[in-house]
DSSP file (Angstrom, degrees, kcal/mol; ACC not computed):
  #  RESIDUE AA STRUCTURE BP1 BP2  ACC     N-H-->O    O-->H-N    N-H-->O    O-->H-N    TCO  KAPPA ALPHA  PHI   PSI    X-CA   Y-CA   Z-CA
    1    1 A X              0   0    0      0, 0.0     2,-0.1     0, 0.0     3,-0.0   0.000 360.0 360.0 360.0 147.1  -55.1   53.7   54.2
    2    2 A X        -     0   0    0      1,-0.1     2,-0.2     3,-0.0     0, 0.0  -0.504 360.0-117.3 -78.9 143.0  -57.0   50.4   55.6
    3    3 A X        -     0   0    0     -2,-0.1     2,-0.2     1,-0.1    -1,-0.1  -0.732  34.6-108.5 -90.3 173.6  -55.4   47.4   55.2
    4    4 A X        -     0   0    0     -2,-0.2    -1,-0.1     1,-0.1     0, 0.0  -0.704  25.8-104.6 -93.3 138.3  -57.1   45.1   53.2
    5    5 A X        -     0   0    0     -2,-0.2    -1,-0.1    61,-0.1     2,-0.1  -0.013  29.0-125.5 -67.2 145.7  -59.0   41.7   54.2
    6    6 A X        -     0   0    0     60,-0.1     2,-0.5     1,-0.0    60,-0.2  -0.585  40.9-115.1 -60.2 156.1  -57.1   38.5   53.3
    7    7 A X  B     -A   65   0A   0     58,-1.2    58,-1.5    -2,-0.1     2,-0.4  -0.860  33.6-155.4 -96.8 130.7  -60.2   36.9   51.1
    8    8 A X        +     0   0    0     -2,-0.5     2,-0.3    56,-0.2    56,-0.2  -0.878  15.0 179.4 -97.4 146.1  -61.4   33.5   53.1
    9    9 A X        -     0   0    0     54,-0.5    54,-1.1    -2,-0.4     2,-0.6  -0.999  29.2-126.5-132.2 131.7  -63.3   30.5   51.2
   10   10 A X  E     +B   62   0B   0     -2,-0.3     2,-0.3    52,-0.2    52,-0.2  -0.735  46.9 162.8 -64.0 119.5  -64.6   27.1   52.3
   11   11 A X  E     -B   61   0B   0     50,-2.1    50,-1.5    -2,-0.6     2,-0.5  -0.996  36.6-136.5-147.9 159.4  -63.1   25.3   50.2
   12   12 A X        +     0   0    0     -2,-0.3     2,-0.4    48,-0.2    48,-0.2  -0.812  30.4 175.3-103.8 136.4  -62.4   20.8   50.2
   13   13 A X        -     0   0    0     -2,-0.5    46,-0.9    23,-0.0     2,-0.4  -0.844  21.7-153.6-137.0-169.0  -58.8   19.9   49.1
   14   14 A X  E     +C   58   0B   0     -2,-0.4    22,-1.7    44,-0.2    23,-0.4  -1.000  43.4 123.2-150.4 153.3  -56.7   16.1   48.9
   15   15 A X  E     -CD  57  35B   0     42,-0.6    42,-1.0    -2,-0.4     2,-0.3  -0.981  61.1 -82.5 173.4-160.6  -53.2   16.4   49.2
   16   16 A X  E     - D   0  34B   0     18,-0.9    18,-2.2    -2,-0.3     2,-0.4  -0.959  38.2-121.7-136.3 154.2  -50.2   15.1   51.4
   17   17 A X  E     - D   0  33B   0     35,-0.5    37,-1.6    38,-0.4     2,-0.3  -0.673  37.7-177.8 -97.6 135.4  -49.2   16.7   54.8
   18   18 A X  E     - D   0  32B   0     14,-1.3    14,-0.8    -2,-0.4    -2,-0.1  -0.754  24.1-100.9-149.5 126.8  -46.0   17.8   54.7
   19   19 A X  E     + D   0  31B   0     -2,-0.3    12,-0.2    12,-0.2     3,-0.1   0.412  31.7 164.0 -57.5 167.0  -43.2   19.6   57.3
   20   20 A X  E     +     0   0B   0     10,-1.0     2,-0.2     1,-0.7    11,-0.2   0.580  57.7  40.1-130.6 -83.7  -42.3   23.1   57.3
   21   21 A X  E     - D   0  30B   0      9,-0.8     8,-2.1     5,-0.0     9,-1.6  -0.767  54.3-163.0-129.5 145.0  -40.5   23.9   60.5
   22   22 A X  E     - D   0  28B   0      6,-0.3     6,-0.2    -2,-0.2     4,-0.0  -0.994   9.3-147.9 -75.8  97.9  -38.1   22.4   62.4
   23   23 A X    >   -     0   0    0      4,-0.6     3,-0.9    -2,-0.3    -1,-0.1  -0.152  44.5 -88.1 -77.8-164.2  -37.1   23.1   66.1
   24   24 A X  T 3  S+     0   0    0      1,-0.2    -1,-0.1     2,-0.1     0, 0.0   0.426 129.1  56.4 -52.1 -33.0  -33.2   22.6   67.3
   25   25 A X  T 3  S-     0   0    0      3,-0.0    -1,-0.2     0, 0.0     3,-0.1   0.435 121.3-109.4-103.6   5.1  -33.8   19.6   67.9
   26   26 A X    <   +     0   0    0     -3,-0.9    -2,-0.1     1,-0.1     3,-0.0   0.658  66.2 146.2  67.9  24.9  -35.1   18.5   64.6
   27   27 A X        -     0   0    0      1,-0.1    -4,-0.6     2,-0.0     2,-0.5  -0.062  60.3-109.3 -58.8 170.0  -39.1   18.1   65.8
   28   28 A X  E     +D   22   0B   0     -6,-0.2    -6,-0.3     1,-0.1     3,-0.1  -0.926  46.8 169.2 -98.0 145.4  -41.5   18.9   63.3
   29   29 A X  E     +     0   0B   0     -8,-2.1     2,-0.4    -2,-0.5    -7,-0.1   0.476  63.4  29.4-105.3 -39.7  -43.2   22.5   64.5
   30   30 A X  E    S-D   21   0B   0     -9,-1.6   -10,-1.0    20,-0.0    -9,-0.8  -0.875  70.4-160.7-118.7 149.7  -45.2   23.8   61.5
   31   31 A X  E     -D   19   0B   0     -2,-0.4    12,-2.3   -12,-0.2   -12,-0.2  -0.970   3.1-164.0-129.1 136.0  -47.2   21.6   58.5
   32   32 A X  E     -DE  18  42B   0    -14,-0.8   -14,-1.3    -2,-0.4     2,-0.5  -0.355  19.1-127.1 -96.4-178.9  -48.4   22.1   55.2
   33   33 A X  E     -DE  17  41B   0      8,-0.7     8,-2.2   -16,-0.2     2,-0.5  -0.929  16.8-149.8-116.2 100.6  -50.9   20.3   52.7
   34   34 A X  E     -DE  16  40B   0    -18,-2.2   -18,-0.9    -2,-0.5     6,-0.2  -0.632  24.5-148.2 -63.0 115.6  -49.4   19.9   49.5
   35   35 A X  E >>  -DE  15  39B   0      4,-2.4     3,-2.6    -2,-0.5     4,-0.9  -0.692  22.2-125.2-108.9 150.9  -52.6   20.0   47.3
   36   36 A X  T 34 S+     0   0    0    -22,-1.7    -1,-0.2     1,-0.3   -21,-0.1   0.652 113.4  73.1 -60.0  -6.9  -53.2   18.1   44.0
   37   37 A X  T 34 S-     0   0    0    -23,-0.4    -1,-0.3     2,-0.2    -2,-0.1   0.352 120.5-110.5 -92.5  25.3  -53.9   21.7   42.5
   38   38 A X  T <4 S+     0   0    0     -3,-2.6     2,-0.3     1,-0.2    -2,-0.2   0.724  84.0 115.8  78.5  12.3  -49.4   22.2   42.9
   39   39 A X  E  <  -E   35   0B   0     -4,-0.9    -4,-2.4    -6,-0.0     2,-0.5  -0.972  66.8-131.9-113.5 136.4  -49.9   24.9   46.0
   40   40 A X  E     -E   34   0B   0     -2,-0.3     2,-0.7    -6,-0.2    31,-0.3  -0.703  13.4-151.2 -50.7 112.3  -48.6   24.3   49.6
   41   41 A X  E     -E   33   0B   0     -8,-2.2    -8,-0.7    -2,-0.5    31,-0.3  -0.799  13.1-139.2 -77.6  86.4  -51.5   25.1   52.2
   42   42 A X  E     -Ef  32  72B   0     29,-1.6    31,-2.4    -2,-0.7   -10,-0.2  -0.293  30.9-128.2 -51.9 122.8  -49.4   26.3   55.9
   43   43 A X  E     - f   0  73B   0    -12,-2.3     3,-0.4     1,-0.2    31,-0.3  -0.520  18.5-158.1 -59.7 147.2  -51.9   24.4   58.4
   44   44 A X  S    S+     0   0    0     29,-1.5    -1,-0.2    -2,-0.2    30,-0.2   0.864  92.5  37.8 -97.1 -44.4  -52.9   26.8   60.8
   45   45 A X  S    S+     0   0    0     28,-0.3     3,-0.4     1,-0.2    -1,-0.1  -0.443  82.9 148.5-123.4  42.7  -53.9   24.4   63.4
   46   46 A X    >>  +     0   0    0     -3,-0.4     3,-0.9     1,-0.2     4,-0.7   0.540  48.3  78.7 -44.4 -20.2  -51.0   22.2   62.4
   47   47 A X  T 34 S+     0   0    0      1,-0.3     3,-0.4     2,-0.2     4,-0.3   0.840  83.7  66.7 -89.8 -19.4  -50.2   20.8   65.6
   48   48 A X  T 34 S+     0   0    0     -3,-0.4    -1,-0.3     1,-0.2    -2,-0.2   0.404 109.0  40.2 -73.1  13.2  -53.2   18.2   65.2
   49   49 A X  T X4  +     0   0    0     -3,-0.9     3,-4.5    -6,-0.0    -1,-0.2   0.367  69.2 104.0-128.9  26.7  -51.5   16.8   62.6
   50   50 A X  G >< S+     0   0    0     -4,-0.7     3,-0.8    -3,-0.4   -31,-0.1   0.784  82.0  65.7 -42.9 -37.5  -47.9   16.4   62.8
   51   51 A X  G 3  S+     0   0    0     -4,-0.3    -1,-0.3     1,-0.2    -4,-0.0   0.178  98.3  55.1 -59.7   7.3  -48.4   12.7   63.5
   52   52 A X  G X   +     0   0    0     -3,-4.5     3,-0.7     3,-0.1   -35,-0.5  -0.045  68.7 149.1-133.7  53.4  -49.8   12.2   60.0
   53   53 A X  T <   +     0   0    0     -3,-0.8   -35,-0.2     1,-0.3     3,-0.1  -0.744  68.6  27.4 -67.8 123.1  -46.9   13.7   58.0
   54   54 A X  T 3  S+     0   0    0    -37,-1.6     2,-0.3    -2,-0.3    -1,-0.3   0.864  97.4 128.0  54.8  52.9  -46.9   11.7   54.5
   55   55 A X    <   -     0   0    0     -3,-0.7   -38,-0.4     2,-0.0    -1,-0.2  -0.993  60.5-134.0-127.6 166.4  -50.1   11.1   54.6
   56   56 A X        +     0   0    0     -2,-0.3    25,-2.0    25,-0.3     2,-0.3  -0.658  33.7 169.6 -98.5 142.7  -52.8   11.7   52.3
   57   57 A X  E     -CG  15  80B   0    -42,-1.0     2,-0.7    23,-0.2   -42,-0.6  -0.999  40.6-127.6-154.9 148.8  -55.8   13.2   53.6
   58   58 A X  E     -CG  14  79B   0     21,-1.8    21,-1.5    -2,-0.3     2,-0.4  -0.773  38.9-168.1 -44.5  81.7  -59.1   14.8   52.4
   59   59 A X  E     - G   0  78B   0    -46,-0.9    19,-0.2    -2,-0.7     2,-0.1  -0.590  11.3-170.2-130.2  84.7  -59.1   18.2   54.3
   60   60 A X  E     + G   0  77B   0     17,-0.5    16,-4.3    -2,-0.4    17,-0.9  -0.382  34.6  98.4 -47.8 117.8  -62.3   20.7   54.6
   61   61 A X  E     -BG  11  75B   0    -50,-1.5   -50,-2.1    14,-0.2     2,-0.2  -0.981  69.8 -40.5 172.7-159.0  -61.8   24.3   56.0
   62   62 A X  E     -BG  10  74B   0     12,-1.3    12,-0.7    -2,-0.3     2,-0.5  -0.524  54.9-153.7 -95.1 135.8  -61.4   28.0   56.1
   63   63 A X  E     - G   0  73B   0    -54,-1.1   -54,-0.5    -2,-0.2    10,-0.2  -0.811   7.9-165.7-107.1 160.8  -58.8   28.9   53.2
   64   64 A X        +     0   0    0      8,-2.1     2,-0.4    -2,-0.5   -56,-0.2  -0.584  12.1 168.3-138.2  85.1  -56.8   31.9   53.3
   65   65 A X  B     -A    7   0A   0    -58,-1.5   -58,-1.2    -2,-0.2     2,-0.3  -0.834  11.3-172.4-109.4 143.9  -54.6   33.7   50.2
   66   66 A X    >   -     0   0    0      4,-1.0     3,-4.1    -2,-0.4   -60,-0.1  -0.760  39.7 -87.9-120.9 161.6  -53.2   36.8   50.3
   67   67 A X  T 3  S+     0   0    0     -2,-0.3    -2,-0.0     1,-0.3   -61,-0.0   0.555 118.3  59.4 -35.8 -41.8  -51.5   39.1   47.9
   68   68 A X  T 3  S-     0   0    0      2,-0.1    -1,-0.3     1,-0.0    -3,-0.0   0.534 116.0-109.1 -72.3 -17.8  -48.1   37.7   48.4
   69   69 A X  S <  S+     0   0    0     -3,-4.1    -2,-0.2     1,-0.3     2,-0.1   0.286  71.6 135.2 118.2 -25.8  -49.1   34.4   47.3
   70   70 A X        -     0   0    0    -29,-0.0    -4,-1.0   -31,-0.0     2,-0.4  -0.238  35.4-160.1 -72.0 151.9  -49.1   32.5   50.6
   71   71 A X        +     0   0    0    -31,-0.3   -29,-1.6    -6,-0.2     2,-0.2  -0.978  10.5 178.2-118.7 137.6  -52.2   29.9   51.4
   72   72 A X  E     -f   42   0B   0     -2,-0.4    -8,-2.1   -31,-0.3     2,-0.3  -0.938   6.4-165.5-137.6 151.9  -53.0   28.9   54.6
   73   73 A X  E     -fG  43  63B   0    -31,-2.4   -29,-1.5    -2,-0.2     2,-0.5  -0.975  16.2-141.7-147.1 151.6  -56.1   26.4   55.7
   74   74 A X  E     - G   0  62B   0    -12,-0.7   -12,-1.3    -2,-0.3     2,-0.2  -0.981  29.9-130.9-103.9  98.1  -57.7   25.6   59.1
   75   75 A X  E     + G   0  61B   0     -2,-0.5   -14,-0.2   -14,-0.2     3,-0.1  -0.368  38.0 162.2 -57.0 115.4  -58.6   22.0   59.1
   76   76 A X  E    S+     0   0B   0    -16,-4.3     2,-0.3     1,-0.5   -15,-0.2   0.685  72.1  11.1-116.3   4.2  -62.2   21.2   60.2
   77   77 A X  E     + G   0  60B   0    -17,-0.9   -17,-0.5   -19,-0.1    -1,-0.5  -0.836  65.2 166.8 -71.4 146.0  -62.5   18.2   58.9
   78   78 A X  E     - G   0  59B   0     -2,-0.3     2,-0.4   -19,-0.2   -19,-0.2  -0.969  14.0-161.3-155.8 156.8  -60.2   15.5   57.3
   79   79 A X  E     - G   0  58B   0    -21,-1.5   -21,-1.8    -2,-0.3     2,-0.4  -0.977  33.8-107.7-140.8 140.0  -60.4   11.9   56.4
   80   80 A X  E     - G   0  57B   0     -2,-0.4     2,-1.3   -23,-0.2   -23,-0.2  -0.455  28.2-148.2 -65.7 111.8  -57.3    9.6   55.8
   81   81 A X    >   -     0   0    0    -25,-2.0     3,-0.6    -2,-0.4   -25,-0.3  -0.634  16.5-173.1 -88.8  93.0  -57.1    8.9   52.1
   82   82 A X  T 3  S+     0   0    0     -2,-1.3    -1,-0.2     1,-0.2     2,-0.1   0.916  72.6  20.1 -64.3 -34.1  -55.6    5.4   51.8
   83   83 A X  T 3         0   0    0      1,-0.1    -1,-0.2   -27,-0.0    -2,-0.0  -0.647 360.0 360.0-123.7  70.1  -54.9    4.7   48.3
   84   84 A X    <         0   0    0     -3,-0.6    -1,-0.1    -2,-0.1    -2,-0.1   0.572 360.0 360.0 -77.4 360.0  -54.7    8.3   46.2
């Protein structure tokens, strides 16, 4: 049987970045977007923004949900939200 495509959407979201993963050493590895619609987003391309963990940001890109529930986005663009 084929598997079946995750569905991708462009889609804009605001939210706060927040950690994931951990190494050994207590680094941050992995980050999400906590989005004002209550869902986590796993960053795909997370490691461009570890340095802005707690912060609120404006983030345009490829969404990704699958069956299981998980969301994931690839930031292509983001802007720094100062006061949400």
């Amino acid at each position: 049987m084929p598997k079946k495509k995750t569905p991708v959407s462009n889609e804009t979201l605001v939210g706060i970045i927040t950690p994931v993963e951990w190494d050994v050493d207590d680094r941050i590895t992995a980050v999400a977007l906590s989005a004002t619609d209550d869902e986590a987003y796993l960053i795909e391309n997370g490691d461009k923004f570890i340095d802005l963990v707690q912060k609120c940001i404006e983030a345009s890109g490829q969404i990704k949900r699958d069956r299981k529930s998980s969301r994931s986005i690839t930031i292509k663009r983001f802007n720094i939200i100062d006061n949400p």
